[in-house]
N, C-alpha and C positions, 0 to 999 in steps of 0.2 A: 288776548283771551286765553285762557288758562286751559290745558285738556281736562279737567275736569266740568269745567263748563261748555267747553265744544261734546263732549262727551254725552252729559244732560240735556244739551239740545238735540243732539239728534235721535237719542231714543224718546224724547219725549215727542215730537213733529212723526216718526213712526210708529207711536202709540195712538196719537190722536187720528194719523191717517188710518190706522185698523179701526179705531174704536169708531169713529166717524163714520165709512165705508159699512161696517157692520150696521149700525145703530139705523142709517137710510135705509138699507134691506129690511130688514128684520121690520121696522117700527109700523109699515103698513098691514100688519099680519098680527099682531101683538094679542087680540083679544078675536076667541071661539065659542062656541057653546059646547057646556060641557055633558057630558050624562049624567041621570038623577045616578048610579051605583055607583058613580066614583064617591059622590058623598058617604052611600052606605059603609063603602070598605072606608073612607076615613076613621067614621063616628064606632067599627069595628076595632080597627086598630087602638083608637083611644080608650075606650073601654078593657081590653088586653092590656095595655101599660100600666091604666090604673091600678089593676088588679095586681099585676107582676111587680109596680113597686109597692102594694101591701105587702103582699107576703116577701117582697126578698129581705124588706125591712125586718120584720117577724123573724125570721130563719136568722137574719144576722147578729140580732138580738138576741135571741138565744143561743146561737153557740158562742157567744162573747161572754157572756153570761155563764156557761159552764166551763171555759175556760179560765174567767177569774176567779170560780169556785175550787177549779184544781189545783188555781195559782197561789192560791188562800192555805189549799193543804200540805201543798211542798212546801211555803215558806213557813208553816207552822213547823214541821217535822225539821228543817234547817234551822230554823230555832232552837228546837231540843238537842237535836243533835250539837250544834254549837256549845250549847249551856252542858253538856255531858263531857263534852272532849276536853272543854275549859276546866270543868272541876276535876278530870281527870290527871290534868298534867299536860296535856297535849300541845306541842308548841303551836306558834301561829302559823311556822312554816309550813307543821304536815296538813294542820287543818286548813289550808291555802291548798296545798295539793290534793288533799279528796274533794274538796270545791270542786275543783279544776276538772276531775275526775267525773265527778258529777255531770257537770256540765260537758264534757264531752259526751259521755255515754245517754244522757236525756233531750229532751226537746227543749231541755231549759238551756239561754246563749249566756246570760247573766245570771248570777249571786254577789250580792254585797249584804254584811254584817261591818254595824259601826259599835263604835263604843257610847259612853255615855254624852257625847260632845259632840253626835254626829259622824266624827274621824270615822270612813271602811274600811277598817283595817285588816278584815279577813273577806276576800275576796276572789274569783277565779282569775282575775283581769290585773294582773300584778303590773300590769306596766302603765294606770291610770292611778294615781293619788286624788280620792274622792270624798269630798266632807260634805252632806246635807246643811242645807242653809236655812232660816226659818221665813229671811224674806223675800216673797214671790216675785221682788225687781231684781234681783241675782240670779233668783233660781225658778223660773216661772213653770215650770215643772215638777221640778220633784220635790218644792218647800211643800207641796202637801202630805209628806209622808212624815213633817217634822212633830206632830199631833203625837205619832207612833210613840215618842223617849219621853213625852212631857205626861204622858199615860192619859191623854185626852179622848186615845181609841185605840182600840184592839185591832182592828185591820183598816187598810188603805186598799182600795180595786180602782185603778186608773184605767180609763178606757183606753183601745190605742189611738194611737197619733204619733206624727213624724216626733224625733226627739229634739232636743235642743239643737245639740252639738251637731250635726248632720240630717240626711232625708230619710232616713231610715225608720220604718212604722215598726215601734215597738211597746207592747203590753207588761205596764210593770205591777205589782203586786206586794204591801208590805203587809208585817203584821209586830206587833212589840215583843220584844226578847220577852222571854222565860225565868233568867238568872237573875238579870237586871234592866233599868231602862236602855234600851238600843232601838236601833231598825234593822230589822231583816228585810232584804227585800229581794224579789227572784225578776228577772226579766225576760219577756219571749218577744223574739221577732216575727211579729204580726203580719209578715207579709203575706203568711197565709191567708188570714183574714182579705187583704185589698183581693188579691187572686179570687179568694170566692165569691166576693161579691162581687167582680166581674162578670166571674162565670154562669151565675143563678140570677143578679139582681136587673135593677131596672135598664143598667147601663150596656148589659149583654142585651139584653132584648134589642135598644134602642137601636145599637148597630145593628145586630141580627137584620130587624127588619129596611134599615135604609140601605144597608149592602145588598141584601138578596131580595126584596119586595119591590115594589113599584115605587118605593115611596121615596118624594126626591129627599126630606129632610122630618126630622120632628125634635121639636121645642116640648120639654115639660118642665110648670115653673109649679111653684110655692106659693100656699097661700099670699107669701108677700110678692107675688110677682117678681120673685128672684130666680133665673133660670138653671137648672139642678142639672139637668141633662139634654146634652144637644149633639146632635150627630146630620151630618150630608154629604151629600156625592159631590166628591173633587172634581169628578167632571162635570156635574153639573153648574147650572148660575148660582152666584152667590149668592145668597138671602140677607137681607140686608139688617140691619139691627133692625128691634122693636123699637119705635118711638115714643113718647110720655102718650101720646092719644092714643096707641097701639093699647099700651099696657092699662090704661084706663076701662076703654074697651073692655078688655080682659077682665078686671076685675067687677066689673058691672053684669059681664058674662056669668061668670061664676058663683057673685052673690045670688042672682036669681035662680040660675039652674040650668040655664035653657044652653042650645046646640046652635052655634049658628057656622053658616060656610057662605063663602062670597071667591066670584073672579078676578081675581087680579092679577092680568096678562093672561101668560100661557098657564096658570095653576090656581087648584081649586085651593083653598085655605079653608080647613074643616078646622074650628074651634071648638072645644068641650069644658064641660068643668070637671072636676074630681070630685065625686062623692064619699060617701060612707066606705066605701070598699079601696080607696087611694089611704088608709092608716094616716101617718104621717105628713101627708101631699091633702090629706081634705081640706076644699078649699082653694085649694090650686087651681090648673088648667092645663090641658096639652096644644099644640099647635102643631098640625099637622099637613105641607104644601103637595097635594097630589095633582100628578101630569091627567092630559084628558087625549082620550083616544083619539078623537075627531082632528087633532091636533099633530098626529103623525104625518100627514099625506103636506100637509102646509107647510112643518117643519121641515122634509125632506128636499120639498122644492127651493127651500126659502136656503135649506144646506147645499145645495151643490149652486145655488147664488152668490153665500157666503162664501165659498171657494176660488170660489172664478177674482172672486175679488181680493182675496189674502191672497190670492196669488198674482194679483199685478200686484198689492204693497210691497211684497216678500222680494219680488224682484225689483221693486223701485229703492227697495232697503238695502238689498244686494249691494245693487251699484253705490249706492252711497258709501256704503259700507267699504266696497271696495278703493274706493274713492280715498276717502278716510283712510285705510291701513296702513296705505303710502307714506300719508304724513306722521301718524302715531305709532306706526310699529316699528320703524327703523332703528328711529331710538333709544326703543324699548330691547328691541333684539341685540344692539350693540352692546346696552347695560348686560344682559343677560349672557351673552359673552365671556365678557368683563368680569362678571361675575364667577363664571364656571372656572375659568382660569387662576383668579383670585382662590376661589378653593380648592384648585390642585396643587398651590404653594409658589403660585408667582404673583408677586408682592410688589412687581415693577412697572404691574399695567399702569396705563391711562389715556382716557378717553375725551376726546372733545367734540362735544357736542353745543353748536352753540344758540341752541333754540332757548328763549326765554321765558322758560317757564319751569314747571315743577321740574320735566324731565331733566330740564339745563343744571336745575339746581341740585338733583339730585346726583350730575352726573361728577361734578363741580365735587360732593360729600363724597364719591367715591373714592376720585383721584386723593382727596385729603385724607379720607381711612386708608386707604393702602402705603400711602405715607407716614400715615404716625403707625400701624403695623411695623414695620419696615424699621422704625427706630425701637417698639416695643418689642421685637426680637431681638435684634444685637444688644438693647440693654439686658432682654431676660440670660440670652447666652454670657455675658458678664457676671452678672448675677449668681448663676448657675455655675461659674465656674468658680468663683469665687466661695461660694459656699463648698461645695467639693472640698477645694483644701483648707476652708476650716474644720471638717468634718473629719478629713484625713489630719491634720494635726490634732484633734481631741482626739479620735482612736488611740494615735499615738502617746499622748500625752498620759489616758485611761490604761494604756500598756505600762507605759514607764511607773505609773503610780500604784500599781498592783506588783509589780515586781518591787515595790520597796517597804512590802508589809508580808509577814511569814507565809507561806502557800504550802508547804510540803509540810502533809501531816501523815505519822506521828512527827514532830519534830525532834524527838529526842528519841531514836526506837532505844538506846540501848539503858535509858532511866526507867525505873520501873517505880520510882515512887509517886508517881504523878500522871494523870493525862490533862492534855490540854489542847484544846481545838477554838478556832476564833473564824469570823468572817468579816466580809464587808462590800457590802451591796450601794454605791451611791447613787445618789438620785439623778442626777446628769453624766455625761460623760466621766467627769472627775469630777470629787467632791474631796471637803473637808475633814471625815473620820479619818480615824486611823487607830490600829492597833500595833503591838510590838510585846515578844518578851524575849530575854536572852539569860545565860547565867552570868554574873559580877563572880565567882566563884566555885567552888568545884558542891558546894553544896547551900548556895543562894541563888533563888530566881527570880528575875525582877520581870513586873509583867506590869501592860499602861495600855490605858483606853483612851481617847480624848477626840473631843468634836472642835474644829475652828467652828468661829463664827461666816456666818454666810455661805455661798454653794458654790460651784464652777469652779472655772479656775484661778481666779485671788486665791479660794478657801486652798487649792489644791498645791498651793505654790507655800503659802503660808504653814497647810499640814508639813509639807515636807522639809520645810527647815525645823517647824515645832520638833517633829520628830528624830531629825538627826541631832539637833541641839540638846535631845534629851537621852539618846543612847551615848554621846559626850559627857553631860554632865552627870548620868548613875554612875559611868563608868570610874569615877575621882570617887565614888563608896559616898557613907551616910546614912542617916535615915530618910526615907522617904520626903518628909516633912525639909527636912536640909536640899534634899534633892530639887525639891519644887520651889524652894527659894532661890536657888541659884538659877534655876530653868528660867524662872518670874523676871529675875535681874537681866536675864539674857536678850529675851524677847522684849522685856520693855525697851530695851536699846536700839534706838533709831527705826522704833517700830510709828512709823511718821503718820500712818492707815489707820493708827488706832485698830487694828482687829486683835481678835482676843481668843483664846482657846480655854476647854473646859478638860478637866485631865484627871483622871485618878490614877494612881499607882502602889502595887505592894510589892513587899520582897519576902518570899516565901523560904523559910528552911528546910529541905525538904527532908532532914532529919527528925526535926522535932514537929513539924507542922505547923511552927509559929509563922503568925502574918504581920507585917510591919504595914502598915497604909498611910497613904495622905489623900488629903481631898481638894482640889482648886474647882469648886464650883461648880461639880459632875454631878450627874443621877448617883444617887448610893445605889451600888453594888447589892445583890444579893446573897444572903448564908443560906444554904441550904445544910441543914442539919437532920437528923432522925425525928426532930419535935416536929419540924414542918419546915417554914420559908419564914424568913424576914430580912430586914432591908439593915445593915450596918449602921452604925452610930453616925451621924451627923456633926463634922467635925468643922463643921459652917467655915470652908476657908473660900476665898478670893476666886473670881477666874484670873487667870494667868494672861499678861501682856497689858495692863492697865496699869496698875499702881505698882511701882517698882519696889518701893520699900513695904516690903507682905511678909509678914510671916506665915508660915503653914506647922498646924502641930502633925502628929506620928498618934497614932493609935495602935495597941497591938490585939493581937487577938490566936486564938491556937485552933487551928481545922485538927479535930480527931479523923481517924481513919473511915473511909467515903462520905467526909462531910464536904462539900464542894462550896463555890464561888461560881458568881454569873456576872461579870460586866459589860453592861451596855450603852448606847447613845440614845440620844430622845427622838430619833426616827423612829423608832420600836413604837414608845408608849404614846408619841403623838402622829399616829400614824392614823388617818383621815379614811373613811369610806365616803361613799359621793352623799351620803348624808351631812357631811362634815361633822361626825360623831368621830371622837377620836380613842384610840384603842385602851389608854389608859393602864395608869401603873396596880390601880384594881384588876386588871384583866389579866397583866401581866402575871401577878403576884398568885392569882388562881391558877392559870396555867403552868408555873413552877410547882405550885402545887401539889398537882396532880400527875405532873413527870419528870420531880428531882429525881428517882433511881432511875433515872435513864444516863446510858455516857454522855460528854460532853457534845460529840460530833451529834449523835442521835436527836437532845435536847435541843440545841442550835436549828439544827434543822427540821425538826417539829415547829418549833419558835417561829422561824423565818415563813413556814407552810401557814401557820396560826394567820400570822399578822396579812398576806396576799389573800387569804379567805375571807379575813375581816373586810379588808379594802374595796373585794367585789368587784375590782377591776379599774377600783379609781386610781389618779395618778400619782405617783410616789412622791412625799412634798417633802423628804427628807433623807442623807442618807441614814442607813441603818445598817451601826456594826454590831458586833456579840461576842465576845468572850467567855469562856466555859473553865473553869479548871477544878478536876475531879482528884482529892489526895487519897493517896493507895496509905501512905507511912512507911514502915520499912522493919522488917524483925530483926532481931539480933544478929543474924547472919548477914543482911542487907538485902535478903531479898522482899519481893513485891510483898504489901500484907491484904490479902484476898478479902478480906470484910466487903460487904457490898456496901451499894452507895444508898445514901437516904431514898 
């Protein structure tokens, strides 16, 4: 036999012996006579109820009512106000924060304004993405505001009630835009409402009187003999449901009119119906079970009977009980043990117990969880340490690979025809970008941006030969274009991975200001000039590491003095916010705009601020280099020429 079913039987054999022992006492004594005034105070009391739930219904309707009138007037005025900031220029973010403002400083908890589609896009509650729906099996609540954008009706006053999403009673309110079709809509948590009608309506009374009157319980139904409010005493008897003859009864009562009261057992049952003055309830009925005086002196004897006798069960339960412990606590206290030890971090207990049953079986799953424990530690501590020094070799690795790209700026203090400032931010420990510039010459600088394909460390391993294979191969001189054909032949050689790199490079005079370029299938480079920004010619060549036999042409072009160059990787312009909108070579090309006369360091790092702001804190899905170089020129003498930058 299982403890669950020894368990079952013995509280049920000491329920039946209470219920039993009672039910003998008590059942010769069950019915008294009662006095004609207990009936009066009944058919007093029901009368009181009816009345209290007219008017608290009355009261509650009217100030539900003047509150959606109010709700009506805010959400008009949040309409205009909307429709006025819009045509004013106002973005959606400040108008999101006076929302917000709003709603803290008012009794309003909600505001939502959508566009023509439903979408809420201007809202206090920025962390819910919220679009009205028009079918009431989606949205069984709030598709009735969708009337509002089709211009079906001027205002929506929804009564309250809990809301979809959760329990919360709340009153919403819309009315239709002003500018265009939308929904406005304001929301208040209506918990005030449940609160007053607690406090004023029928259901305050109800308790009121069963807590503090005589009265053991009261029933009031609905015309449809549906029970609306019910309240009794915990210490009293239960009252048992109404049965189909009960409510019959009932409704037989109340079509005619009439009062009736009868004994059953120790309580009078005064029945009434609700008239003209119950509002809402006309129709209805109250049931109300009141105690009878005559009935104390019986009860008390019959109570200290009832005692005598719970109290031989109580000690006949004892012993049993005690009886029992013996056999089902032992094992219990063992597990619980077993347990506490287990969660101070000893992972070596185990227990035998070999009772068969749940306890055995449980005891059985312990000794097997602290076992597989026991193996899920020493694996996590492998684990664990094993990651450690991958983490500590990609540190490493992230060090070595940042010391093989320029860091010390200015790089050239004692040139003065030029600045130039570059970064590089990757996405994982190491990545694939990379920048470089050096001089071939006492008055040419060669300078290279390029992305490998892929992230981590393939890409990181792969950068780093791209890169020194290409400060080898400018170093043998040429054009640009000659440089990248040789770089091309290099890298396709026994490149077995197939990965491939994306790569511009110029060579800059920094006499004349002429620029030599090539292009292997990189972002075009930016000119910032006095006119404004635009993107270099498109010299459609190859990425680098694929096809060996490539040619790459040479374009030239001449920087006048503070006309600058921007080269960058496509982490910039495809740089993702948790929208997955990405930042785009439009955004870019604005943002040069508006601070090419800044230095190169200044710009870059504006740049780099631009693109984390856009993000919003989503995760970096590239890396992202930059390259700046600002031409000064050089006067006749050699020194700097002070022109400012575009």
């Amino acid at each position: 036999m299982t403890i669950r079913t020894q368990t079952l039987l013995m509280v049920t054999l000491l329920l039946a012996a209470a219920v039993l022992a009672t039910a003998g006492v008590l059942g010769w004594n069950s019915r008294q006579a009662l006095l004609a005034d207990t009936e009066a105070e009944g058919l007093v009391i029901v009368r009181l109820l009816a009345r209290s739930a007219a008017f608290g219904a009355r009261v509650m309707s009217d100030v539900e009512t003047a509150i959606g009138e109010q709700m009506v007037i805010e959400a008009t005025m949040a309409a205009h106000l909307v429709a006025l900031g819009e045509a004013a220029g106002v973005s959606p973010q400040e108008i999101n924060r006076r929302l917000k403002q709003i709603a803290d400083d008012t009794v309003l908890d909600e505001i939502w304004i959508t566009d023509e589609k439903g979408h809420a896009y201007l809202t206090n509650i920025s962390e819910i993405d919220f679009t009205f729906n028009p079918d009431p099996k989606k949205q069984p609540q709030a598709h009735v505001f969708w009337p509002l954008i089709t211009g079906k009706t001027k205002s929506v006053v929804q009564d309250a009630r809990q809301r979809e999403v959760d329990t919360q009673v709340f009153k919403y309110v819309g009315v239709t835009g002003i500018d265009k079709p939308r929904i406005v809509q304001v929301g208040y948590n209506a918990a005030f409402l449940q609160q007053l009608r607690q406090r004023m309506g029928l259901t305050r009374l109800v308790n009121q009187l069963v807590s503090e009157g005589s009265v053991i319980a009261i029933r009031v139904l609905d015309k449809n003999m549906i029970t609306v409010e019910y309240s009794e005493r915990m210490q009293d008897i239960k009252l048992p449901e109404l049965t189909e003859n009960d409510l019959a009864n009932l409704r037989k009562l109340a079509s005619e009119g009439r009062t009736e009261s009868h004994l059953e057992g120790s309580l009078l049952k005064v029945a009434a119906p609700i008239g003209e003055e119950g509002g809402e309830l006309k129709g209805g009925a109250i049931l109300v079970p009141l105690p009878t005086d005559r009935m104390q002196a019986a009860i008390r004897s019959e109570a200290r009977l009832a005692t005598a006798v719970s109290g031989l069960v109580l000690l006949f339960g004892s012993v049993m009980a005690i009886l029992g412990a013996r056999t089902i606590s032992r094992p219990i206290a063992d597990l619980t043990e077993m347990t506490r030890r287990i969660a101070g971090g000893d992972f070596h207990q185990r227990i035998d117990i070999p009772a068969k049953n749940e306890i055995g079986t449980l005891a059985a799953s312990f000794n097997e969880m602290t076992r597989r424990l026991n193996d899920s530690i020493e694996h996590l501590k492998e684990t664990t340490a094993a990651k450690e020094r991958i983490e500590s070799e990609l540190q490493i690795a992230h060090e070595i690979q940042m010391s093989m790209v320029p860091k010390l700026f200015p790089p050239f203090p004692d040139r003065n025809e030029f600045d130039i400032f570059a970064t590089l931010a990757p996405a994982k420990e190491v990545g694939g970008d990379f920048y470089d510039f050096f001089f071939i010459d006492d008055d040419h600088l060669c300078f290279v941006v390029g992305d490998v394909s892929g992230k981590g460390v393939p890409a990181s391993l792969f950068m780093a030969v791209t890169k020194t294979l290409f400060k080898a191969t400018a170093g043998n001189g040429g054009t640009p274009g000659e440089i990248l054909v040789r770089l091309n032949t290099e890298i396709c050689r026994d490149n077995e991975s197939c990965m491939f790199v994306t790569l511009f490079c110029a060579i800059l005079n920094i006499r004349t200001g002429q620029v030599d370029y090539s292009n292997g299938g990189h972002n075009l480079p930016y000119y910032l000039h006095q006119r404004g920004v635009s993107p270099l010619e498109n010299l459609g060549g190859r990425v680098l590491g694929l096809v060996e036999q490539t040619l790459y042409a040479s374009e030239r072009m001449v920087l006048a003095p503070g006309e600058a160059l921007l080269l960058y990787t496509d982490g910039v312009t495809e740089a993702m916010n948790r929208s997955e909108t990405l930042y785009s070579d439009q955004r870019l090309e604005q943002f040069l705009g508006t601070n090419r006369g800044s230095a190169p360091r200044q710009i870059i790092g504006d740049l780099i601020d631009d693109v984390k702001q856009f993000a919003g804190g989503a995760p970096q899905s590239d890396d992202i280099t930059v390259l700046a170089l600002l031409y000064f020129g050089t006067t006749k003498s050699g020194e700097k020429n002070e022109d400012q930058a575009p």
